[in-house]
N, C-alpha and C positions, 0 to 999 in steps of 0.2 A: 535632668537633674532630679535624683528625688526630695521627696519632702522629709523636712525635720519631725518624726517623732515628738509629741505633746507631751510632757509629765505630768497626770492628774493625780491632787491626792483624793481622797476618796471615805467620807468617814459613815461605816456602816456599822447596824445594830450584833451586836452577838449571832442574833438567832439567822441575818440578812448573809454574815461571814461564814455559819455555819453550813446553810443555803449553799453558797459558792462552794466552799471547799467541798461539798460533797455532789455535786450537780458533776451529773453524770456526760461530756461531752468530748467526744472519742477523739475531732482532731485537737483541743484545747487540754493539758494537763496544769499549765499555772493557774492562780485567780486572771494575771493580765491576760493570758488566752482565752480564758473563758470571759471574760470582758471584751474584749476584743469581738469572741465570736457574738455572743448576745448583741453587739452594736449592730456588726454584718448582718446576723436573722433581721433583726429591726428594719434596719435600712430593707434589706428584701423584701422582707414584708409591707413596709411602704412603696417598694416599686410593684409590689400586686396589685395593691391599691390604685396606683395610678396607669393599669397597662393589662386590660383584662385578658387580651389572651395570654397574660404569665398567669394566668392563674390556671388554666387549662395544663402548661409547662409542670408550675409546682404538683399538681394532684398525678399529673402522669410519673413525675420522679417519685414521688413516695410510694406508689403502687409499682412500679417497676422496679424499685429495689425490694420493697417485700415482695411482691413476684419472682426474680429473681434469685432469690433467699429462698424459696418454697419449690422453686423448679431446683434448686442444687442439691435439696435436701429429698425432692421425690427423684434425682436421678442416683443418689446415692443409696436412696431403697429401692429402686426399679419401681417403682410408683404414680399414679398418674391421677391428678381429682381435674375431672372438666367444670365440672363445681366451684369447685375453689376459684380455678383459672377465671373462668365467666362473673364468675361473682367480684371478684379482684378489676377484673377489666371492668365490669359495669357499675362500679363502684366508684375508682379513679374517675370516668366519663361523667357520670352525674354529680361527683361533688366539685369537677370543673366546671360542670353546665351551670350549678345553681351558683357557685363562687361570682359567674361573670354576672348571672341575671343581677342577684344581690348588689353586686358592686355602681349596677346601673340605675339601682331603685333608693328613692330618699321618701321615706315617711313619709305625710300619709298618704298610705297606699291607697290608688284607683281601685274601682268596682273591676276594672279592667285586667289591671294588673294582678288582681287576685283570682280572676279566670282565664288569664293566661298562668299564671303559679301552679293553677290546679289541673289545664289541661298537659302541662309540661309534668309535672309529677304524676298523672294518672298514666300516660303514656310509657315512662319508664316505668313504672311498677307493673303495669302489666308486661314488659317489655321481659322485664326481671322475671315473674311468674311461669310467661309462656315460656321461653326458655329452660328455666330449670324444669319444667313439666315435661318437656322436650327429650330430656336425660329420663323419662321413666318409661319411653316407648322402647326400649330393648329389655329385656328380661332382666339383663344385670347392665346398671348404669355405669359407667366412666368414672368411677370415684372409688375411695381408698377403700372403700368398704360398699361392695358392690349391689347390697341390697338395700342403704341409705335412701335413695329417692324412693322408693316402693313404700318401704316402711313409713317413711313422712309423708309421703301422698295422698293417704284415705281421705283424709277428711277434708283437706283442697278439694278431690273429687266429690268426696260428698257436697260440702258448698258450692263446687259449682254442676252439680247435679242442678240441686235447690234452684241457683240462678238461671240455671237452663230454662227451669217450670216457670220463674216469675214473669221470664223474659218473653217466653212464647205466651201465656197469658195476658200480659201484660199489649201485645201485639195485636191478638184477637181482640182485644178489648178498645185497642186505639188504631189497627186497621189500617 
């Protein structure tokens, strides 16, 4: 048996009706379907809240359909960014990782909690770095413009030149 349908009246500002009528949401064209959907988002959004692997779920749908969207458009140019690809996928993956850690941390943070924060985000970023460094060991990188990583890498390399010398110093010194 389904359910009866609610009739809400609803009394909103000029500038709130203008909001709606122009809010852009592709399966909603009435105000009630756009009502509608804002509830649904809501409600989802409160089940992330309460269900941390959907949060892992939600960041993979958003990066797989702009993934998606970006593989249709490079097979339409015979095109190919391993760049883009890796960056999109490592992107989805860490703003699921930090969505769940977040969802499990309440104010005020531990001494603990904020060196686990920071060994989880130094991890991925170098994660992110090595990687893309990765794409400048062949002459010409994997990306739509094949001399991109080269051209952006000097001074990564030069920095971690520099890190090289503080680091080996730094060992002599503490042995």
């Amino acid at each position: 048996m389904t359910q009866k349908s609610i009739s809400l009246s609803v009394r909103l500002s000029p500038e709130d009706a203008s909001a709606l009528a122009t809010l852009n949401i592709p399966e909603a064209s009435t105000p009630s379907d756009k009502i509608r959907t804002l509830i649904r988002r809501a409600k989802d959004g409160e089940a992330l809240n309460n269900d941390p692997s959907a949060h892992l779920k939600s960041a993979e749908n958003v990066m797989t359909h702009l993934l998606s969207l970006i593989q249709q458009a490079e097979q339409e140019k015979k095109q190919h960014s391993e760049l883009v690809s890796y960056f999109l996928q490592w992107l989805s993956n860490t703003t699921a990782h930090f969505r769940l850690i977040l969802s499990d941390l309440e104010p005020p943070f531990s001494d603990k909690h904020l060196n686990e924060l920071e060994l989880e985000i130094a991890a991925r970023q170098f994660l992110l770095l090595e990687n893309t460094l990765r794409l400048a060991v062949t002459g010409k990188s994997p990306c739509y413009d094949p001399n991109l990583i080269v051209a952006n890498s000097k001074t990564t390399c030069d920095l971690a030149a520099l890190v090289a010398k503080h680091i080996q110093k730094h060992e002599e010194n503490h042995g």
